[in-house]
DSSP file (Angstrom, degrees, kcal/mol; ACC not computed):
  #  RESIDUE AA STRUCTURE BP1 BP2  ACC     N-H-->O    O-->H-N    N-H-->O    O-->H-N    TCO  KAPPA ALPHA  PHI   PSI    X-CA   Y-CA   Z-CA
    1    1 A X              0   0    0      0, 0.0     2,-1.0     0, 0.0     0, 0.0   0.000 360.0 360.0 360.0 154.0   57.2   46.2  317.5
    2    2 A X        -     0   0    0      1,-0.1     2,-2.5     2,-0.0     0, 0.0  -0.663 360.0-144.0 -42.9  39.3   54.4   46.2  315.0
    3    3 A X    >   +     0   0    0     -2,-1.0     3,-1.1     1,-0.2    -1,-0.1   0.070  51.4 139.8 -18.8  11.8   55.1   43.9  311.6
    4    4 A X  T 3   +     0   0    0     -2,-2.5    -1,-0.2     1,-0.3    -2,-0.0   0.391  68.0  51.5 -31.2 -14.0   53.2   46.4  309.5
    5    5 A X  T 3  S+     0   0    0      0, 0.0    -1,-0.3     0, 0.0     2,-0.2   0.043  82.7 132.0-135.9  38.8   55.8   46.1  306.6
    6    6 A X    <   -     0   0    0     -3,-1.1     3,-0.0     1,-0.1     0, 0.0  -0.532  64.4-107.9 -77.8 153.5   55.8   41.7  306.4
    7    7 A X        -     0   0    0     -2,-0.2     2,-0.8     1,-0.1    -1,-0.1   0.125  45.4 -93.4 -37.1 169.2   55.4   40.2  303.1
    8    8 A X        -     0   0    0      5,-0.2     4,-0.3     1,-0.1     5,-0.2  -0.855  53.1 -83.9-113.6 137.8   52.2   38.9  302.6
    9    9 A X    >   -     0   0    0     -2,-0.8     3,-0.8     3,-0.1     4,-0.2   0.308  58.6 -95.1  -3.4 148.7   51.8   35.0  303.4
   10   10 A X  T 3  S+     0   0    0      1,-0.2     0, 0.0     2,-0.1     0, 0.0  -0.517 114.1  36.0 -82.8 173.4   52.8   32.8  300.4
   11   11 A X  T 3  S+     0   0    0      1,-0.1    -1,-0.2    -2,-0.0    -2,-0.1   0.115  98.5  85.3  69.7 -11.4   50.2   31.7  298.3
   12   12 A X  S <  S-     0   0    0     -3,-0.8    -2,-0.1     1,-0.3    -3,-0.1   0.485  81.9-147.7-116.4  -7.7   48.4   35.2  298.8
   13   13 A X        -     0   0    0     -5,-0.2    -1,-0.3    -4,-0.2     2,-0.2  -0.341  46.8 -11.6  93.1-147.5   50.4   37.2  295.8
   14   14 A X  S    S-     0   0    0      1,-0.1    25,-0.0    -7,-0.1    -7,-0.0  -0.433  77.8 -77.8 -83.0 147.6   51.1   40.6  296.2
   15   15 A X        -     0   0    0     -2,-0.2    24,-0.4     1,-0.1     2,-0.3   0.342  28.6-152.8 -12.5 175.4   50.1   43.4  298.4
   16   16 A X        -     0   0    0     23,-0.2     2,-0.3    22,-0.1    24,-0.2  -0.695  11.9-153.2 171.6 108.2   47.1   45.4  298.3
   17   17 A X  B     -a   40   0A   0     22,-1.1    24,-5.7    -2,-0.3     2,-0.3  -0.869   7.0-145.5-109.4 140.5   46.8   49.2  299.5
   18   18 A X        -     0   0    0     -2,-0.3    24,-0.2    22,-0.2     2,-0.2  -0.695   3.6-160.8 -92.3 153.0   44.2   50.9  300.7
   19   19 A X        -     0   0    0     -2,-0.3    24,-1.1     3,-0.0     2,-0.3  -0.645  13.9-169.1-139.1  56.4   43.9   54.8  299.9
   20   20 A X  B     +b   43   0B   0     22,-0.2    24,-0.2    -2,-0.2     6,-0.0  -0.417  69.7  14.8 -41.8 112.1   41.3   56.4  302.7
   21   21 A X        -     0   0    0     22,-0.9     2,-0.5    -2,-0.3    23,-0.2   0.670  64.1-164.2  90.4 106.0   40.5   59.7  301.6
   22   22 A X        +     0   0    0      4,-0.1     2,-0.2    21,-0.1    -1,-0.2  -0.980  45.2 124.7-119.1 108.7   41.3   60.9  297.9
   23   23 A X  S  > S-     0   0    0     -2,-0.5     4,-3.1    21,-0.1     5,-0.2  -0.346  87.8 -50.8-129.4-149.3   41.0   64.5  298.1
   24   24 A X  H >> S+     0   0    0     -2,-0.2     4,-1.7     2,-0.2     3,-0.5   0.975 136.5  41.8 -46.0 -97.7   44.2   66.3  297.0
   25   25 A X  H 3> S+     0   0    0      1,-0.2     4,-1.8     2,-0.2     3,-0.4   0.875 117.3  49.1 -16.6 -69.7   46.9   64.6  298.8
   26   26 A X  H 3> S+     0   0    0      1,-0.2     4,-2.1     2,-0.2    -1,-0.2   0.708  99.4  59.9-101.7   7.6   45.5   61.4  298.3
   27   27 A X  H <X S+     0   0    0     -4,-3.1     4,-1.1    -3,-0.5    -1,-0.2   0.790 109.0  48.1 -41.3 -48.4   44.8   61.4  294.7
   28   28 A X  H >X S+     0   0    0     -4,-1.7     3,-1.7    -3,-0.4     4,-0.9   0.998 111.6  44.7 -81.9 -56.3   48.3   61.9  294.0
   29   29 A X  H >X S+     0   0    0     -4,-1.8     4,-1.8     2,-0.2     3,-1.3   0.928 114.3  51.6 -62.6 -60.1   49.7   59.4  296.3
   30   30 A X  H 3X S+     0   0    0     -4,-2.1     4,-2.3     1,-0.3     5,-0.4   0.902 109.7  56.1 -29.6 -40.1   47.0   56.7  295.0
   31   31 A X  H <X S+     0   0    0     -3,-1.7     4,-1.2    -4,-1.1     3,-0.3   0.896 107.4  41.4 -78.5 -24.1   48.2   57.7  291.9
   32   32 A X  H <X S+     0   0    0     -3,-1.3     4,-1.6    -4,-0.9    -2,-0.2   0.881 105.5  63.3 -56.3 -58.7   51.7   57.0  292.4
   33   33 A X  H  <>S+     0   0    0     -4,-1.8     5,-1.4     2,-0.2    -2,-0.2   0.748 108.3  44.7 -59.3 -24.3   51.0   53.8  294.1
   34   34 A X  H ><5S+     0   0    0     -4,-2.3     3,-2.0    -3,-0.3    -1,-0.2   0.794 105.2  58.7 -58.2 -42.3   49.4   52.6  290.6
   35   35 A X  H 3<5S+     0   0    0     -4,-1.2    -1,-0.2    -5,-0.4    -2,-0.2   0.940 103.9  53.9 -54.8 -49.4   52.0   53.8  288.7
   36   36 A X  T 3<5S-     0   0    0     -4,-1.6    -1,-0.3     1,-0.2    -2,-0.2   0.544 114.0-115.8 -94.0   6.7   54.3   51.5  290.8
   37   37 A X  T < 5 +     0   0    0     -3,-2.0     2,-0.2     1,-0.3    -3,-0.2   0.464  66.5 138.5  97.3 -10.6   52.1   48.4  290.0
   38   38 A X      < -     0   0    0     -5,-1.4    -1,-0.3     1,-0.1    -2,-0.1  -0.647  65.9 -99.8 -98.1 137.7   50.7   47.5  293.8
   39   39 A X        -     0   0    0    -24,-0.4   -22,-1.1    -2,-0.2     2,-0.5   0.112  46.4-152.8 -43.1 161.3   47.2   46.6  293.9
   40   40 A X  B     -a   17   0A   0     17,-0.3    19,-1.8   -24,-0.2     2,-0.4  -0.891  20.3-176.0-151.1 115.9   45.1   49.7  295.0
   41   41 A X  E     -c   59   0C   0    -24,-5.7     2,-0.3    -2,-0.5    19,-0.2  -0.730  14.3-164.9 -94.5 158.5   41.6   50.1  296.8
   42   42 A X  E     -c   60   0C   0     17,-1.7    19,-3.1    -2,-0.4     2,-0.3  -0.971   7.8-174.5-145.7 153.6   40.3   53.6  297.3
   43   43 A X  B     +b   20   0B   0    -24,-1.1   -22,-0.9    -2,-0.3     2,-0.4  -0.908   6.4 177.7-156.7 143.7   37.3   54.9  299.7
   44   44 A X        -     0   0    0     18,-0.5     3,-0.2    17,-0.4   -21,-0.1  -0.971  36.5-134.7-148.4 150.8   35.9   58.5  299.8
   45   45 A X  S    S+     0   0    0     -2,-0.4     2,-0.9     1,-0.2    -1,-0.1   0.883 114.5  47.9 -59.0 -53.1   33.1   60.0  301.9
   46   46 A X  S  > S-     0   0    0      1,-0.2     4,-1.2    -3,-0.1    -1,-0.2  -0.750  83.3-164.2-103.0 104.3   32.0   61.6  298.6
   47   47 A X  T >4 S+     0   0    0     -2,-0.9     3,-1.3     1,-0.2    -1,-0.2   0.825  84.3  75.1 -52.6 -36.5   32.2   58.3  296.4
   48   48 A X  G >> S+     0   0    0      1,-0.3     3,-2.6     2,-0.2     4,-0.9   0.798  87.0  59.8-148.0 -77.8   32.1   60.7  293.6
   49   49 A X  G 34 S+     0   0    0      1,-0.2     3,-0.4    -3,-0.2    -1,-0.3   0.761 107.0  45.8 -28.4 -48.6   35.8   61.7  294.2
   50   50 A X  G X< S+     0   0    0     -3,-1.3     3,-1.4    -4,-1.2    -1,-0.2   0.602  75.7  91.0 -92.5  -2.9   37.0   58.7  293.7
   51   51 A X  G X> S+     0   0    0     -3,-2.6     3,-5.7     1,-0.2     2,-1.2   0.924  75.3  72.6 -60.7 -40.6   35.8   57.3  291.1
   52   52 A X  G 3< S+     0   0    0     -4,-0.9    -1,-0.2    -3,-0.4    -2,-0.1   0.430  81.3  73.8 -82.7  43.2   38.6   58.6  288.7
   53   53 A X  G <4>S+     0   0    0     -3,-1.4     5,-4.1    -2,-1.2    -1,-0.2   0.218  85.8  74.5-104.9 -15.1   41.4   56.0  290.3
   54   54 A X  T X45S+     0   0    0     -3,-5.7     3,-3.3    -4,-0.2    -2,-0.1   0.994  83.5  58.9 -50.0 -45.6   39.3   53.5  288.2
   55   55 A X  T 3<5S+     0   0    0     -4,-0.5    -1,-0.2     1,-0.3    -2,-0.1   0.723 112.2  40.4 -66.5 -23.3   40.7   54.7  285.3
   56   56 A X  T 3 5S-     0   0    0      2,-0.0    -1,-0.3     1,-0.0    -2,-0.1   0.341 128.3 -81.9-114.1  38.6   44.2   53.8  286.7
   57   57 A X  T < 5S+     0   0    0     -3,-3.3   -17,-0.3     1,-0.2    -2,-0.2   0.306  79.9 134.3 123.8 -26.7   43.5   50.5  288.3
   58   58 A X      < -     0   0    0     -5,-4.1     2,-0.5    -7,-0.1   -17,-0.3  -0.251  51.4-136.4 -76.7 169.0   41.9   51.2  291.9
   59   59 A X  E     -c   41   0C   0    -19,-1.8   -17,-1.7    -3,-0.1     2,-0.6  -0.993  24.6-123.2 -99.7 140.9   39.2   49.2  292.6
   60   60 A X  E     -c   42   0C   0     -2,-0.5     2,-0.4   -19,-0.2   -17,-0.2  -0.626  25.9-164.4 -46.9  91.6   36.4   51.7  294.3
   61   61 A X        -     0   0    0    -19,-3.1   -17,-0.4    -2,-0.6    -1,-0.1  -0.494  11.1-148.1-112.6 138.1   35.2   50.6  297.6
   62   62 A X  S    S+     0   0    0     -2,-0.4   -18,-0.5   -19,-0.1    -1,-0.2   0.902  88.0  23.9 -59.4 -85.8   31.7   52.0  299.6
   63   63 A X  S    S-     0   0    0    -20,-0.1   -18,-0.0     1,-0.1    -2,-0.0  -0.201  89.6-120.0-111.4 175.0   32.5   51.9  303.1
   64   64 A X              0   0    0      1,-0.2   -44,-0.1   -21,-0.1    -1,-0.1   0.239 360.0 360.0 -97.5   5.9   36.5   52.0  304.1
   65   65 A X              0   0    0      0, 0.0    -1,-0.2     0, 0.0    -3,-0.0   0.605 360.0 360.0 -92.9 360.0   36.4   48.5  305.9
């Protein structure tokens, strides 16, 4: 099976989620994952969209890699 849910390496801190797609649905889950404290990227087609996850932490990414 897959290890999708390890710790991350020591030395390497905490976690870091990605958020593809902030439309409806994933505005509110991005926003809940800030609320909980875990680092947060976000990615949009329409960059536009996403820009207001700065205001709680995300950092704003161009392309989704």
């Amino acid at each position: 099976m897959g290890g999708t849910n390890r710790p991350p390496p020591s030395g390497q801190g905490r976690p870091v989620v990605a958020v593809l797609g902030t439309g409806t649905m994933g505005e509110a889950m991005a926003r809940n994952i800030a609320a909980a404290g875990v680092g947060l990227r976000a990615w949009n087609r329409n960059r536009a969209t996403a820009e207001p996850l700065a205001d709680v932490g995300a950092a704003v990414c161009d392309t989704p890699a």
